[in-house]
C-alpha positions as CSV (number, residue, x, y, z in Angstrom):
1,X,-16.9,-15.1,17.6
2,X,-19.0,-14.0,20.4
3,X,-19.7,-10.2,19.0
4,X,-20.0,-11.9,15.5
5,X,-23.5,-13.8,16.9
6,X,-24.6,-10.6,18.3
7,X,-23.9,-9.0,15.0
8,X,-25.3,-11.5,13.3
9,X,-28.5,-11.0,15.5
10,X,-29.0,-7.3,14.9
11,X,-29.0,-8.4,10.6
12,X,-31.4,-10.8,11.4
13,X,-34.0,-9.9,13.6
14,X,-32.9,-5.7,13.2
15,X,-32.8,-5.1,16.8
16,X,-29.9,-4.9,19.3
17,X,-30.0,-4.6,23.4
18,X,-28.8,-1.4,24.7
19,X,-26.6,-1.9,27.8
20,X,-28.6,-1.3,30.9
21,X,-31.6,-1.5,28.5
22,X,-34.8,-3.7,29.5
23,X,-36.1,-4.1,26.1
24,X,-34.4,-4.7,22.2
25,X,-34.2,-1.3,20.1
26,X,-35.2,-1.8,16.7
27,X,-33.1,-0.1,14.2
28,X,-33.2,0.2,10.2
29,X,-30.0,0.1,8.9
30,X,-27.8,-1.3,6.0
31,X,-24.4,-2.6,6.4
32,X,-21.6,-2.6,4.3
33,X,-18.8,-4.6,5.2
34,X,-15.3,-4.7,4.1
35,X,-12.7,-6.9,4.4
36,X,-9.1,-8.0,3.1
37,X,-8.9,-11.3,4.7
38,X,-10.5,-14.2,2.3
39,X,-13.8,-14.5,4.2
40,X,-14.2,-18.4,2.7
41,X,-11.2,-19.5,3.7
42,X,-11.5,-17.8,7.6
43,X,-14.8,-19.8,7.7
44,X,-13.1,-23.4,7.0
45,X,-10.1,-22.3,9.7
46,X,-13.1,-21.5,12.2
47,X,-12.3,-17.8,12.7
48,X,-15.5,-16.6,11.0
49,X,-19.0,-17.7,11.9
50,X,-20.5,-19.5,8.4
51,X,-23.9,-18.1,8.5
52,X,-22.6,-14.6,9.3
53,X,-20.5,-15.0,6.2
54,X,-23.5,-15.8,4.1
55,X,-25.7,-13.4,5.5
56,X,-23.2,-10.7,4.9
57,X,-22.9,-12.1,1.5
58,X,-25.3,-10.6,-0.6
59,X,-23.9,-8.1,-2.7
60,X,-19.9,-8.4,-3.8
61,X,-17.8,-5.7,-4.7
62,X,-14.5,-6.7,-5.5
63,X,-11.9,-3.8,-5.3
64,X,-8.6,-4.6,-7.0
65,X,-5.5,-3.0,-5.0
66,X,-4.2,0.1,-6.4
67,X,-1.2,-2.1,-8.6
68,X,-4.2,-3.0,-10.7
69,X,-5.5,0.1,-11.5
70,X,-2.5,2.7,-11.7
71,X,-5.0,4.5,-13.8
72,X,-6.3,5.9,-10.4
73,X,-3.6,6.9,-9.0
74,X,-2.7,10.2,-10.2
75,X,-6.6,11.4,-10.1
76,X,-5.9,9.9,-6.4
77,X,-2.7,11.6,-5.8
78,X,-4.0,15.2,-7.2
79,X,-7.0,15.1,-5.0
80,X,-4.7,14.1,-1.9
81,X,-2.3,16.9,-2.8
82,X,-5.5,19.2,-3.2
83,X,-6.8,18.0,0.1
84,X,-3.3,18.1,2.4
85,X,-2.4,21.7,1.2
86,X,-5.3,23.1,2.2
87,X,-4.7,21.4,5.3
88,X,-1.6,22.6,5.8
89,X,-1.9,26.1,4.3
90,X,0.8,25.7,2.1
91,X,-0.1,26.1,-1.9
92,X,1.0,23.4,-3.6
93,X,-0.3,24.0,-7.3
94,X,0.5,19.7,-7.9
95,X,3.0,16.8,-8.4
96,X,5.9,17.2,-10.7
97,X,6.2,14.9,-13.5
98,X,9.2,13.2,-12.2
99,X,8.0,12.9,-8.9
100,X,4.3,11.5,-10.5
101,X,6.6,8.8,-12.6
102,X,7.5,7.3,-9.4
103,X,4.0,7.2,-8.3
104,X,3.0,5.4,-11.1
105,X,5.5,3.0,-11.0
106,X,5.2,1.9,-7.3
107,X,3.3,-1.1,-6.4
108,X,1.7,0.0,-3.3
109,X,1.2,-2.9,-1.0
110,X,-0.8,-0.5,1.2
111,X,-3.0,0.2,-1.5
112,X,-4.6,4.2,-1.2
113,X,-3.9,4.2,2.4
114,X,-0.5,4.5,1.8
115,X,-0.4,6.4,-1.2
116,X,-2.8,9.3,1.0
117,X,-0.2,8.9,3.4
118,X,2.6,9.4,1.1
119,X,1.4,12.6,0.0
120,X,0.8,13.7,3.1
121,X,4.1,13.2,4.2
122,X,5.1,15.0,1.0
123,X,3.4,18.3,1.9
124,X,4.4,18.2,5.6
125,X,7.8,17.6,4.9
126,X,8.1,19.7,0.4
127,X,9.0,23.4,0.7
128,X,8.3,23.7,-3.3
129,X,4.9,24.5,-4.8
130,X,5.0,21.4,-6.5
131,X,5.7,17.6,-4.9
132,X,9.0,16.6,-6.3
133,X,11.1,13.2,-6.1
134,X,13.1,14.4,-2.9
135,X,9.5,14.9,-0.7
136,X,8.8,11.1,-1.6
137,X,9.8,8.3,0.7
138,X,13.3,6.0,-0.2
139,X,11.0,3.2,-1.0
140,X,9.8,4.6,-3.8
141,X,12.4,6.3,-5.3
142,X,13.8,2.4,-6.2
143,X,11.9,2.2,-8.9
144,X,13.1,2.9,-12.4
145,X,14.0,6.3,-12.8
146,X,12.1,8.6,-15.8
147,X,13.7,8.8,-19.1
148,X,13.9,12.7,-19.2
149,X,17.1,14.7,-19.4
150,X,15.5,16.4,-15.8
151,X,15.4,13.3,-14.2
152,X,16.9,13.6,-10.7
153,X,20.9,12.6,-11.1
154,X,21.0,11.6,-7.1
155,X,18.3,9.1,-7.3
156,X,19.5,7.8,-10.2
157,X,22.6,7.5,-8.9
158,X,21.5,5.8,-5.5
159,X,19.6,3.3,-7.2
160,X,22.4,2.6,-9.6
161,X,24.7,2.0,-5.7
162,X,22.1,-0.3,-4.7
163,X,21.7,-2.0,-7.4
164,X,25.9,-2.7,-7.5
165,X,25.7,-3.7,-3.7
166,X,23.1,-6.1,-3.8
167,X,24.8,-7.8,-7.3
168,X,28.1,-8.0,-6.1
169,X,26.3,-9.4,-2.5
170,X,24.8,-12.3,-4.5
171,X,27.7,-13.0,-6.4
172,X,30.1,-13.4,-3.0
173,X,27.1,-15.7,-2.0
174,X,26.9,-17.9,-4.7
175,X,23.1,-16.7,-5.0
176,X,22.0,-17.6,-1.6
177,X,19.0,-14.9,-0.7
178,X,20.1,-15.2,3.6
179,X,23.8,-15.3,3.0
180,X,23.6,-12.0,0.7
181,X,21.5,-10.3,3.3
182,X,23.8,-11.3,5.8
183,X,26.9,-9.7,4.0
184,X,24.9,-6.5,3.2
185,X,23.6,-6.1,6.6
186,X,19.8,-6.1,5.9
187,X,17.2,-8.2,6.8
188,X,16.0,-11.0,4.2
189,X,12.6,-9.3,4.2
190,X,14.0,-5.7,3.5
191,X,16.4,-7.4,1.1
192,X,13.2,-9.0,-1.1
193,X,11.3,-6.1,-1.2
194,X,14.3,-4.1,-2.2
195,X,15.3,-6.7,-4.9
196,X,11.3,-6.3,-5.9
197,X,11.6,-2.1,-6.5
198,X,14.7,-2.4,-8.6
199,X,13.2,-4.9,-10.5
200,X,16.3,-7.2,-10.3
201,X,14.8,-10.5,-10.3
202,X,15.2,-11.5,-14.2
203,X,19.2,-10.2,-13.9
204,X,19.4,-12.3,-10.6
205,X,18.2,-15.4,-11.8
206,X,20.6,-15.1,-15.5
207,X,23.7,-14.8,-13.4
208,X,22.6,-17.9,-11.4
C-alpha cells in the first residue's frame, strides 16, 4: 500500500523523488498496467488503494486467456517455434499436425506464458525437424487424441490406461473424489485436473 501512494503520486502530479535527491524529477510518461487479479474486488478486501484503481482506470483492455481464443494459438506456437530454433541453432522447419492437435486442444491455465514455455521445452528437449507429440509435456498429451491413422499408438494408449485407472478408482470408491485419489496414489488436486484433460466428467457423473 505504501509504494501504491507513491505510485499514485508520480500519475498525479508526474514527478517522483530520486533517492538522495533534493528536488522532485518531472517525468512524462504513460503507464500501462496489467493485471490478473480483479482490481474491484482487491479494492473492497483493502489490498488495493481505491483512487489508484480509478486513476489507473482509464482505458480497459480486456484480454481473454488463450482457452478463448485457440484461434491464436497455432500463429502463437509457429512464431515461438520460429523464435526458440533460432535460439537454439537447431532448424526446426514447424509443428507436426498431431503434435499441433494437442496444442489446440489444451486449455492452458498459464495462458501464452506457458504455451512459450512449452515450445521451448519442445526444441530443447525434439531431435526432429519438426515438434512432434513425444517433445510435448504429459499434461498435454491427456487430451483427446487426433483421429488420423498416424496418430501416436503410445499416447493413445497411455491415455486409454489412465483413463481405466481413474474409472475403476471411482468405482472401488463409490464416487468419492478423496477416497479415489487415495487408492490411486495422487493428490486430489492432480487427480481434478487429470479427470479435466481426459474429459471424463460427463462419464463420471452417468455411472454415479
Amino acid at each position: 500500500l505504501l509504494l501504491q501512494s507513491k505510485l499514485l503520486r508520480v500519475l498525479q502530479l508526474r514527478e517522483f523523488d530520486r533517492v538522495g535527491g533534493t528536488r522532485p524529477v518531472r517525468v512524462d510518461i504513460r503507464v500501462i498496467a496489467a493485471t490478473n487479479r480483479d482490481l474491484a474486488a482487491e479494492v473492497g478486501a483493502g489490498r488495493f488503494r481505491s483512487d489508484l484503481y480509478h486513476r489507473l482506470h482509464v482505458v480497459d483492455i480486456h484480454v481473454p486467456p488463450l482457452r478463448e481464443r485457440r484461434d491464436d494459438i497455432a500463429a502463437l506456437a509457429t512464431h515461438f517455434v520460429e523464435r526458440f530454433s533460432r535460439a537454439a541453432t537447431r532448424p526446426v522447419r514447424g509443428i507436426a499436425p498431431e503434435a499441433l492437435h494437442y496444442l489446440l486442444n489444451y486449455d492452458w491455465p498459464g495462458n501464452v506464458r506457458e504455451l512459450e514455455n512449452t515450445i521451448e521445452r519442445a526444441i530443447v528437449l525434439g531431435s526432429s525437424d519438426h515438434v512432434v507429440p513425444d517433445d510435448l509435456p504429459d499434461g498435454l498429451l491427456e487430451g483427446p487424441s487426433p483421429a488420423s491413422a498416424d496418430a501416436p499408438r503410445f499416447h493413445e494408449a497411455v491415455r486409454e490406461a489412465k483413463t481405466r485407472a481413474i474409472l475403476q478408482a471411482f468405482r472401488d470408491a463409490h464416487g468419492s473424489y478423496t477416497e479415489a485419489a487415495r487408492l490411486l496414489g495422487l493428490n486430489a488436486n492432480y487427480l481434478h485436473r487429470l479427470i479435466k484433460n481426459l474429459r471424463l466428467k460427463p462419464m463420471l457423473e452417468r455411472e454415479h
